[in-house]
C-alpha positions in Angstrom: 25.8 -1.8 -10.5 25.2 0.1 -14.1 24.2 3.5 -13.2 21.0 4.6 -14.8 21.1 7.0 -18.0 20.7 10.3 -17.6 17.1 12.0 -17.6 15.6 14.9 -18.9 14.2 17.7 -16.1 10.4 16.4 -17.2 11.0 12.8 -16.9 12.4 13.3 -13.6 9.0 15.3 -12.7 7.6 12.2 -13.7 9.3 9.9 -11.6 8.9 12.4 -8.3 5.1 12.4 -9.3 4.5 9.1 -9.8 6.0 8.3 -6.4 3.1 10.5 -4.7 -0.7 9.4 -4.4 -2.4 10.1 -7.5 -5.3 12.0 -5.6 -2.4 14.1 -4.6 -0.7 14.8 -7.8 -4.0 15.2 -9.9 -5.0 18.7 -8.0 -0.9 19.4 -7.9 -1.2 19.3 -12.1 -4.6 21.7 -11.5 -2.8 24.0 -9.8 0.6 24.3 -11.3 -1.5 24.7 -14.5 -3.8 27.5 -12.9 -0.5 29.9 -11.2 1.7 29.6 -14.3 -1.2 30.1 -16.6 -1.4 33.6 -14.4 2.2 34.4 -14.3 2.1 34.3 -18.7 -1.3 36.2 -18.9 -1.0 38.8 -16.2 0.6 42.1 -17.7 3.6 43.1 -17.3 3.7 47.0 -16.3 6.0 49.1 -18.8 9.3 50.7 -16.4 8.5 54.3 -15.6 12.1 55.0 -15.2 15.5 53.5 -15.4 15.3 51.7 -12.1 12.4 49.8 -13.1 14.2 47.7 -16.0 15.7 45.2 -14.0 12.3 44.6 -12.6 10.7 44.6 -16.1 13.1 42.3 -17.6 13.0 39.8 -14.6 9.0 39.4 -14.8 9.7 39.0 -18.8 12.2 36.2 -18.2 9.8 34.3 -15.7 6.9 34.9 -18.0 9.5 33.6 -20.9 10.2 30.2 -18.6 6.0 29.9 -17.5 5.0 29.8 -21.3 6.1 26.3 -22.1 6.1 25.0 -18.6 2.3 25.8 -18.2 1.5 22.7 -20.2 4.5 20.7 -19.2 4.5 20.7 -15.6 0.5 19.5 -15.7 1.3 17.0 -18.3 4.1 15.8 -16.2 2.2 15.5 -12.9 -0.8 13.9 -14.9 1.8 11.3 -16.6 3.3 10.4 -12.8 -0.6 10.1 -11.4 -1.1 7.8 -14.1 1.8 5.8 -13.2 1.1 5.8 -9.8 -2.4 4.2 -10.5 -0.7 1.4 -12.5 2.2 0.9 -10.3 -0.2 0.6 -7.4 -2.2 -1.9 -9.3 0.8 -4.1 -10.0 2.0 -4.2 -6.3 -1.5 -5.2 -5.3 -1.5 -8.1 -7.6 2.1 -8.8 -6.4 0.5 -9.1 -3.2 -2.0 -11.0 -3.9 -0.1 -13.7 -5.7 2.7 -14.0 -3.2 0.3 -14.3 -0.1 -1.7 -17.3 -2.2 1.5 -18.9 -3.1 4.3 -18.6 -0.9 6.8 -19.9 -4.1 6.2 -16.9 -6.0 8.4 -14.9 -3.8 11.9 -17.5 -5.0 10.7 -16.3 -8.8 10.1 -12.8 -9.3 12.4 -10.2 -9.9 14.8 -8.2 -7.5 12.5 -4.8 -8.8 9.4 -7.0 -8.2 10.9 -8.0 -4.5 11.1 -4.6 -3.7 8.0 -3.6 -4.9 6.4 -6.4 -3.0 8.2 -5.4 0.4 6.9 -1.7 0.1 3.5 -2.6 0.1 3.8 -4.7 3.0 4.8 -1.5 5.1 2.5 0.4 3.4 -0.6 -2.0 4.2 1.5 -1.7 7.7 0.3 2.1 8.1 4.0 3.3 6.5 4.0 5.8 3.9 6.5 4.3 1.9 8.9 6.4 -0.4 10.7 4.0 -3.4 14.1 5.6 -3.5 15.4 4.4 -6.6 19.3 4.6 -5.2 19.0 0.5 -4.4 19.4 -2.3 -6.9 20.1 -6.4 -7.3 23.4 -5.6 -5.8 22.5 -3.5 -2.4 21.6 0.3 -1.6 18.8 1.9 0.6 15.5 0.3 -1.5 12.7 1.9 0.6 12.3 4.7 3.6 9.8 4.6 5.6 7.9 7.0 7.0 5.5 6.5 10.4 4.7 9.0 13.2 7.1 11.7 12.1 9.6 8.7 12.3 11.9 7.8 9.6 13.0 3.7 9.1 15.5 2.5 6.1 14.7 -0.3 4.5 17.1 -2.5 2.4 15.7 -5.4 0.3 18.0 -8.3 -0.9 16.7 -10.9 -2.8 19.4 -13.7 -2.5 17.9 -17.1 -3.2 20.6 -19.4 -2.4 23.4 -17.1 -1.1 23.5 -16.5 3.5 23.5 -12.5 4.0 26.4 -11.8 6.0 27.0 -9.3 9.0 28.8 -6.8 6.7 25.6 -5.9 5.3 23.4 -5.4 8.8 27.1 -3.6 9.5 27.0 -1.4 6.6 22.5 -0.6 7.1 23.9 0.1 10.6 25.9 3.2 9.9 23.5 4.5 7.4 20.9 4.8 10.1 23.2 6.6 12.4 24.3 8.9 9.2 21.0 9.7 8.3 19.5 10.1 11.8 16.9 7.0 10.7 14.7 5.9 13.8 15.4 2.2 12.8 16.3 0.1 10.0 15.0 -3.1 8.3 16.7 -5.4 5.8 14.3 -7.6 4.2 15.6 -10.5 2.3 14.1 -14.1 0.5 16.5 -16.4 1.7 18.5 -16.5 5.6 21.0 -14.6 7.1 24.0 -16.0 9.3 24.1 -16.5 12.7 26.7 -13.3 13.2 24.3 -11.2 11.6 21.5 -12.2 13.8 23.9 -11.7 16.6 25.2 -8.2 15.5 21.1 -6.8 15.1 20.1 -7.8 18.4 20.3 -4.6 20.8 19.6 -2.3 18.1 16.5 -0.4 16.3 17.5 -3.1 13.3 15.2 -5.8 12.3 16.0 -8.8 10.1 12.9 -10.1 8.1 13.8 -13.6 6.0 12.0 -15.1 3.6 9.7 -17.1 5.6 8.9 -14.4 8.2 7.9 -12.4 4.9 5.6 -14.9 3.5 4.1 -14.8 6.6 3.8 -11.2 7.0 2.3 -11.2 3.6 -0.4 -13.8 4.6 -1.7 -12.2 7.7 -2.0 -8.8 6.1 -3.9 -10.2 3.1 -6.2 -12.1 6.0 -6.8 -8.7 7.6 -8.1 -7.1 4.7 -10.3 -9.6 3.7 -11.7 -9.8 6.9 -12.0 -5.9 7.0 -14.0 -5.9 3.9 -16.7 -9.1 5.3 -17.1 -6.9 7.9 -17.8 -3.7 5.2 -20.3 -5.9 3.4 -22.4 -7.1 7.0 -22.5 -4.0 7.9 -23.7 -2.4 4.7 -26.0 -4.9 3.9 -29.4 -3.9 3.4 -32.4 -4.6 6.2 -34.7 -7.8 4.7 -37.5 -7.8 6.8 -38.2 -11.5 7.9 -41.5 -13.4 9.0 -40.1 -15.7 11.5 -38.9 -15.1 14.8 -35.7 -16.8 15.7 -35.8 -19.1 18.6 -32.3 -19.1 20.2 -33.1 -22.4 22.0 -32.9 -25.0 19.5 -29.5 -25.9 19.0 -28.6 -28.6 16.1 -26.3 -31.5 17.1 -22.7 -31.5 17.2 -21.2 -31.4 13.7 -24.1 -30.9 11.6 -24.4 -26.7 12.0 -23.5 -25.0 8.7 -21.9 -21.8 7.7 -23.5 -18.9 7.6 -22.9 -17.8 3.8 -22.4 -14.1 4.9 -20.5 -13.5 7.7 -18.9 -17.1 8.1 -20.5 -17.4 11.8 -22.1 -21.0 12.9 -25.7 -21.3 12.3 -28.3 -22.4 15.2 -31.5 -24.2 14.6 -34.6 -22.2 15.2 -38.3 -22.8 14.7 -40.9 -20.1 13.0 -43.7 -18.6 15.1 -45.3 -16.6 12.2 -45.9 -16.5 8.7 -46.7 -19.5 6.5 -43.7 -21.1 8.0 -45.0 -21.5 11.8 -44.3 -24.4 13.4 -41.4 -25.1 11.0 -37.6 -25.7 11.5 -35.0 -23.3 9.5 -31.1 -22.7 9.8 -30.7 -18.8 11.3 -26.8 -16.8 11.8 -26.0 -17.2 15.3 -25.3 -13.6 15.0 -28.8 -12.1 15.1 -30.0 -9.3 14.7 -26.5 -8.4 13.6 -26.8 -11.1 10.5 -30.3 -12.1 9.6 -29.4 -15.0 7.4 -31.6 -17.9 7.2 -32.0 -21.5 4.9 -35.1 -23.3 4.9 -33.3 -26.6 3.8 -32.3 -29.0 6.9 -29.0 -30.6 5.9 -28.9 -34.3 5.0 
């Protein structure tokens, strides 16, 4: 694998930023603005004597280096917030278009793979931290992070070629060098039977392709079904002018949806209002949903 070029001491502040929640970094840039914005203007007391100067020239020298590096250091922190928000955009629509079509995973990119498996951990509860030491040809891709716990994660997008055991082997001894918890290797295609064999026993799980799409799908499930429940629950109270009557049940096969919250809807009939007397379609869930249709289906 090429080794990548060489960066300079602010574009490496970028990358460590942009790694870190931007509602993290943003107050970081505030701050690191605000104490060496101090260090430069605070005075610098002349020596009294000759055993003062090395303590004169050592607060000149640190306000020489806090100069230039009181609108560096910000700038750098506000550059890697602002690739944070973008970079966390793109994995969401990743996400999103992997969990509607389960193809999608065979075509993207090795860097979009690993992307894509980082924010399934992270929608997991993982704080996930994108080493940058992994590539198309093997390395640690991920670590993850979970109750004080930490989990290597190796990603390996091999459409057509089986992962051998060497590789679980090779994940295997990392974990014990680095004192990891557990391990995953996350790939797209399968993995031979000797590998499969080798992981069982140990802290080291083996996600394939399919397991992945699936992973994807019931995560994407879970928040949508988080956020129906955000929107029932915030809905505000529409006073009504019928009463629900929980006896009257349609027949079989004829109950619609309710349009908000997806429940089965009961036939009731008014007892106030204009409409008394007549039939209407309420959410089974009353009072928790107060949905209703006046139109009887055909």
């Amino acid at each position: 694998m090429a080794r990548r070029p060489k960066q300079s001491p602010f574009e490496d502040l970028i990358d460590l930023a942009a790694l870190m929640p931007w509602w993290i970094t943003l107050p970081l840039a505030l701050i690191a603005y605000l104490w060496l914005n101090s260090i430069v203007t605070s005075p610098i007391p002349a020596p009294a004597n000759p055993a003062d100067l090395g303590s004169h020239m050592s607060g000149m020298m640190l306000r020489g280096l806090a100069v230039p590096a009181q609108y560096f250091v910000p700038a750098a922190l506000v550059f890697g917030a602002i690739a944070s928000i973008f970079g966390r955009m793109r994995r969401k629509k990743l996400f999103d278009s992997v969990a509607s079509n389960e193809n999608t995973l065979e075509s993207i990119s090795w860097r979009e793979f690993e992307l894509l498996v980082g924010e399934a951990f992270r929608r997991k509860g993982f704080t996930v931290q994108e080493t940058g030491q992994g590539g198309a040809d093997g390395g640690i891709d991920l670590v993850l992070l979970k109750d004080g716990e930490k989990y290597l994660v190796q990603c390996k997008q091999w459409r057509r070629q089986l992962v051998q055991v060497n590789v679980v082997r090779e994940l295997f001894g990392v974990m014990a060098a680095e004192r990891a918890k557990g391990g995953f290797i996350v790939i797209s295609g399968r993995f031979t039977e000797d590998a499969k064999v080798f992981a069982q026993g140990k802290n080291l799980r083996l996600i394939e392709g399919a397991e992945l799409n699936e992973m994807i799908r019931q995560s994407r499930a879970a928040v949508a079904r988080q956020n129906s429940q955000a929107t029932i629950s915030k809905a505000p109270y529409q006073p009504t002018s019928v009463t629900p009557d929980p006896l009257a049940q349609p027949p079989r096969g004829t109950q619609p949806i309710c349009p908000t919250c997806h429940a089965p809807m009961v036939q009731r009939v008014a007892k106030r209002g204009s409409n008394v007397g007549n039939t209407f379609w309420g959410c089974s869930q009353y009072p928790k949903c107060k949905t209703t249709r006046n139109e009887m289906p055909a």
